[in-house]
TORTOR-899348 format. One record per residue (C-alpha): residue number from 1; residue in one letter; x, y negated, z negated. Coordinates in steps of 0.02 Angstrom, whole numbers, m for minus. Each point is the difference from the previous one (the first is absolute). Layout:
+-------+-------+--------+--------+--------+
: lumza : selum :      u :      v :      w :
+-------+-------+--------+--------+--------+
:   NUM :     A :      X :      Y :      Z :
...
+-------+-------+--------+--------+--------+
***
This chain:
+-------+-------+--------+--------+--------+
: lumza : selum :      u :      v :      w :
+-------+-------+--------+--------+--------+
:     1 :     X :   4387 :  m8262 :  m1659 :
:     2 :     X :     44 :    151 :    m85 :
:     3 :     X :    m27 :    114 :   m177 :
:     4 :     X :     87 :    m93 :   m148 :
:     5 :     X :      8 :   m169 :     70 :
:     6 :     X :   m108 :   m132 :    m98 :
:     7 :     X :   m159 :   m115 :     33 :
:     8 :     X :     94 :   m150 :    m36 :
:     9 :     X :    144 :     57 :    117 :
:    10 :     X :    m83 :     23 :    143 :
:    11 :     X :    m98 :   m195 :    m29 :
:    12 :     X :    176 :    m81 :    m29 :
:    13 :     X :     50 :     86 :    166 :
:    14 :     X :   m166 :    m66 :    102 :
:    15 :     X :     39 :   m162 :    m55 :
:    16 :     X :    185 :     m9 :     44 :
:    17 :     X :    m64 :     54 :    192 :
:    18 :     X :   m130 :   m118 :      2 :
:    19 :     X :    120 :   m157 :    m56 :
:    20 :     X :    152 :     85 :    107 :
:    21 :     X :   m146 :    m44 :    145 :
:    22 :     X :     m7 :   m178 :    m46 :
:    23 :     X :   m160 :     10 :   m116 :
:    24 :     X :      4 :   m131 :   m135 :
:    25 :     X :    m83 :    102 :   m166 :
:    26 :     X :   m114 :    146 :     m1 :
:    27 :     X :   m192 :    m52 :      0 :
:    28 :     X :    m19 :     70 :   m159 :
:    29 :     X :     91 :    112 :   m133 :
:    30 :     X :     11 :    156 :    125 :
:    31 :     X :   m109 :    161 :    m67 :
:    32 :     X :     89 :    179 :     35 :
:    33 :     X :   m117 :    112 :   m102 :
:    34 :     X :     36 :    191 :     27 :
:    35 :     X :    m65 :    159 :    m79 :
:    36 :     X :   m148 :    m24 :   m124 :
:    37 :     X :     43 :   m191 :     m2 :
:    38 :     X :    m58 :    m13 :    192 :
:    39 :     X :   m170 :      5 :    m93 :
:    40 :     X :     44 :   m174 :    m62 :
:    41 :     X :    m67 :   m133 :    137 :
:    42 :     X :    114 :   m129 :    m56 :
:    43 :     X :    167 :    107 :    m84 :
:    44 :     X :    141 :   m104 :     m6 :
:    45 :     X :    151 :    112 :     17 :
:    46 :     X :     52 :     89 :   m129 :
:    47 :     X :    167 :     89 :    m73 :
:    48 :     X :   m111 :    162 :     70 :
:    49 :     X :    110 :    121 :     84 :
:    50 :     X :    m84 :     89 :    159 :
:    51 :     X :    m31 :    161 :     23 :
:    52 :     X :    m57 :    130 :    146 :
:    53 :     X :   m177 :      7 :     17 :
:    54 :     X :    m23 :   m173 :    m44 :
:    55 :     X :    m97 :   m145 :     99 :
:    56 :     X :     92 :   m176 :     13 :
:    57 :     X :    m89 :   m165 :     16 :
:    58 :     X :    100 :   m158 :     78 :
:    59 :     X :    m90 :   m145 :    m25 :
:    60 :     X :     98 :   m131 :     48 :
:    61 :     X :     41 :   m166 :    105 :
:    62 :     X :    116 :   m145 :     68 :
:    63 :     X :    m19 :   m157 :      3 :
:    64 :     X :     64 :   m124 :    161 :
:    65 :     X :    m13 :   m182 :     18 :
:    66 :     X :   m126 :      3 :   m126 :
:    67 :     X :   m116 :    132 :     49 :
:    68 :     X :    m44 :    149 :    m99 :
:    69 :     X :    m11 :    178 :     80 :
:    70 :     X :    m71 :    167 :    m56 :
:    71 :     X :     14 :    187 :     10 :
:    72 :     X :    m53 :    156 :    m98 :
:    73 :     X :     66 :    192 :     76 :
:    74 :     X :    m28 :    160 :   m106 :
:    75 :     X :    146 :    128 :     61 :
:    76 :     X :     12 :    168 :    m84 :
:    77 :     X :    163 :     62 :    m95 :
:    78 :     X :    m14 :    198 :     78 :
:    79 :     X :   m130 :     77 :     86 :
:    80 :     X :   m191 :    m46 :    m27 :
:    81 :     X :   m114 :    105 :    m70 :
:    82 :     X :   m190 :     27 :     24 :
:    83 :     X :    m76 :   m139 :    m86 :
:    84 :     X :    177 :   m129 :      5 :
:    85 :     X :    m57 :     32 :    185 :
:    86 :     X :   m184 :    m40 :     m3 :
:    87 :     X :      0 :   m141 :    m83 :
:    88 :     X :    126 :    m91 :     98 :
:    89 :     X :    m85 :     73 :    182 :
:    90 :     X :   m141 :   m103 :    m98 :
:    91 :     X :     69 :   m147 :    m43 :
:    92 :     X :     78 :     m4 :    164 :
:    93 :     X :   m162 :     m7 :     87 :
:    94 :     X :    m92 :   m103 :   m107 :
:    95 :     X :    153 :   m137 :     39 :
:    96 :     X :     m6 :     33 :    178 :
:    97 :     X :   m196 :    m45 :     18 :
:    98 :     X :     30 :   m121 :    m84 :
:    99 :     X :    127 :    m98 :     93 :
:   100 :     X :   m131 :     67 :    154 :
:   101 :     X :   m140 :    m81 :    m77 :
:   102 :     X :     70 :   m155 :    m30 :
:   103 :     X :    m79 :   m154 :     83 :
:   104 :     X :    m27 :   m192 :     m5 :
:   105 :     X :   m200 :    m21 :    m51 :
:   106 :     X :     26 :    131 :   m144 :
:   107 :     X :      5 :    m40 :   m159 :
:   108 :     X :    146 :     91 :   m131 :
:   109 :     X :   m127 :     90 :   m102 :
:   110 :     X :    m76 :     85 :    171 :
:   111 :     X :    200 :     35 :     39 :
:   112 :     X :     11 :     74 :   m172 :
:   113 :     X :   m158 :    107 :     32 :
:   114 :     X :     59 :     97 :    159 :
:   115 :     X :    148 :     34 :    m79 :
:   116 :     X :    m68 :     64 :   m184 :
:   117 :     X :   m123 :    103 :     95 :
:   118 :     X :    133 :    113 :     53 :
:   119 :     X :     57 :     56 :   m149 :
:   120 :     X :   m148 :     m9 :    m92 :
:   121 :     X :    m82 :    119 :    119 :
:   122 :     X :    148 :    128 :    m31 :
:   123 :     X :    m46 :    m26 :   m178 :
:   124 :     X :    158 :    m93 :    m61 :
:   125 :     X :   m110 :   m166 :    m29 :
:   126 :     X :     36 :    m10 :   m197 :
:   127 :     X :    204 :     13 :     53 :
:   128 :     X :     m6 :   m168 :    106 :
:   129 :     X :     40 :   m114 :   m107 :
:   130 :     X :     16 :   m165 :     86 :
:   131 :     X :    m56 :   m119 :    109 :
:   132 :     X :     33 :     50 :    198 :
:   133 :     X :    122 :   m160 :     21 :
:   134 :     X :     37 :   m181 :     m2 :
:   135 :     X :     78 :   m134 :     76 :
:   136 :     X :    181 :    m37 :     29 :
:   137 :     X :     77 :   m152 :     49 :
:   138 :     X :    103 :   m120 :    m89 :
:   139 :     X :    m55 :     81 :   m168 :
:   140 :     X :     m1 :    202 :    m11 :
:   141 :     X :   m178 :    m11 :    m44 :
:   142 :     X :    m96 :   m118 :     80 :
:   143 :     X :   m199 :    m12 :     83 :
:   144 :     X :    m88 :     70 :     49 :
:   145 :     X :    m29 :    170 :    m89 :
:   146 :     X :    m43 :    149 :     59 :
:   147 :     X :   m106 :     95 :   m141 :
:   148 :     X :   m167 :     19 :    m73 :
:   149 :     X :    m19 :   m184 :    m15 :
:   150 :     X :     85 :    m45 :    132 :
:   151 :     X :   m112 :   m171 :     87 :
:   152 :     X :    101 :    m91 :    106 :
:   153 :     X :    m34 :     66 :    182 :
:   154 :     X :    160 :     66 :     93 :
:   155 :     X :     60 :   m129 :    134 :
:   156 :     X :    109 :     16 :    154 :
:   157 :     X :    207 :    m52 :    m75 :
:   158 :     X :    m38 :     71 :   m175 :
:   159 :     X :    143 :    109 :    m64 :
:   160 :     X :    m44 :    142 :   m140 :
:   161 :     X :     26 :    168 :    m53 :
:   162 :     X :   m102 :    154 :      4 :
:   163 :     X :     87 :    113 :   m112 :
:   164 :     X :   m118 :    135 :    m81 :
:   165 :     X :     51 :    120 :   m116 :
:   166 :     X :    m43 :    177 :   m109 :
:   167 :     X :     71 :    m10 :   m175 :
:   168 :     X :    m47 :    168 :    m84 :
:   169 :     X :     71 :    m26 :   m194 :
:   170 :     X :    125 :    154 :    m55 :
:   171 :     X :     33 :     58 :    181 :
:   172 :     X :     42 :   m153 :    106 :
:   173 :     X :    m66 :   m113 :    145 :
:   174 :     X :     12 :    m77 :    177 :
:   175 :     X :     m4 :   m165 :     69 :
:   176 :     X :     26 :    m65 :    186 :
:   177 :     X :     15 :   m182 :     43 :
:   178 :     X :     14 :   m113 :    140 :
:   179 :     X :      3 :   m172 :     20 :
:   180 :     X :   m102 :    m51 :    140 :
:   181 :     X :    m17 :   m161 :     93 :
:   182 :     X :   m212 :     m5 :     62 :
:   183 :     X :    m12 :    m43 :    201 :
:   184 :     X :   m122 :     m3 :    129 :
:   185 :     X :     24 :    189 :     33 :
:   186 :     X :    m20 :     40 :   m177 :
:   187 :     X :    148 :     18 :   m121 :
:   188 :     X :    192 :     12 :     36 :
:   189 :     X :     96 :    114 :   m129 :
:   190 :     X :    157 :   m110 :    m41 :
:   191 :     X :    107 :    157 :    m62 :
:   192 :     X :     87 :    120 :     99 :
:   193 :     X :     23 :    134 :   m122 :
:   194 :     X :    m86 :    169 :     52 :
:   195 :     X :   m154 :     39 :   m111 :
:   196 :     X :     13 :    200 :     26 :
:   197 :     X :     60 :     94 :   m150 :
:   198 :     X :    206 :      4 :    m22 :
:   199 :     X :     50 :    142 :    m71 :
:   200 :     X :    161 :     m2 :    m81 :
:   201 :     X :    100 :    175 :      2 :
+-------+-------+--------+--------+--------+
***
């Protein structure tokens, strides 16, 4: 990752690793939004070229023997400024509590609650966008949902995603997502990848 290369670059490279590891396809197209475009929850990459001072979304995922997997990091191009910073110390908690919160008996709208109620209460509420998650499995998207109608009550072996985001149009956004698998201790973040905020200098 560095100034001048492109969006589209860097998701031709991800995918490369990921087969060169024995996955069979990516989950989905891959989405590597940077700059103004990591306000875009679902930008495909682009022909974009990056620049310093600009966040970077990977959304992306393999799939083995079948199953789908998923992952969203937000690392910075340069060093963070004030509010690149608080929104992503945000997003990062409101992600953490709710992979915390997480339990079998719940249903996903309650799941989708403790997380929203983060960053509403820091008065980014009109910037989340999406639902908190969903399933993943042998389809990227599968049951049960975690959002605001969200029904089906979270059971013990489920596998979904909690993955919430600020988008703020013009300026740029953060998402963080895991794919977790839901256990009698609560749930197990599949992903490995450190949440804290990479710099890139």
């Amino acid at each position: 990752i560095h100034p001048g290369i492109t969006e589209r670059s860097l998701a031709g490279r991800l995918e490369y690793y990921m087969r060169a590891h024995g996955s069979e396809k990516a989950s989905f197209d891959t989405i590597v939004a940077s700059g103004v475009r990591s306000a875009l929850p679902h930008g495909m990459a682009s022909d974009k070229v990056l620049e310093i001072g600009d966040f970077i979304t990977f959304d992306f995922g393999a799939v083995y023997k079948g199953y789908h997997s998923d992952m969203t990091r937000t690392v910075l191009l340069g060093m963070a400024n004030t509010w690149q910073k608080e929104i992503y110390t945000i997003v990062e908690e409101a992600q953490r509590k709710g992979v915390k919160a997480a339990q079998a008996g719940m249903t996903g709208m309650e799941l989708d609650a403790i997380v929203r109620k983060v960053i509403t209460g820091c008065g980014y509420g009109d910037y989340y966008v999406h639902g908190t998650g969903h399933g993943v499995g042998l389809e990227i998207h599968e049951m049960p949902n975690i959002n605001k109608r969200g029904s089906t009550v979270l059971q013990t072996g489920m596998v979904f995603t909690i993955e919430p985001g600020i988008y703020i149009p013009g300026k740029g956004g953060v998402r963080i997502e895991d794919t977790v698998v839901l256990t009698d201790e609560g749930a197990r973040a599949l992903n490995g990848v450190k949440k804290q905020l990479i710099e890139i200098v």
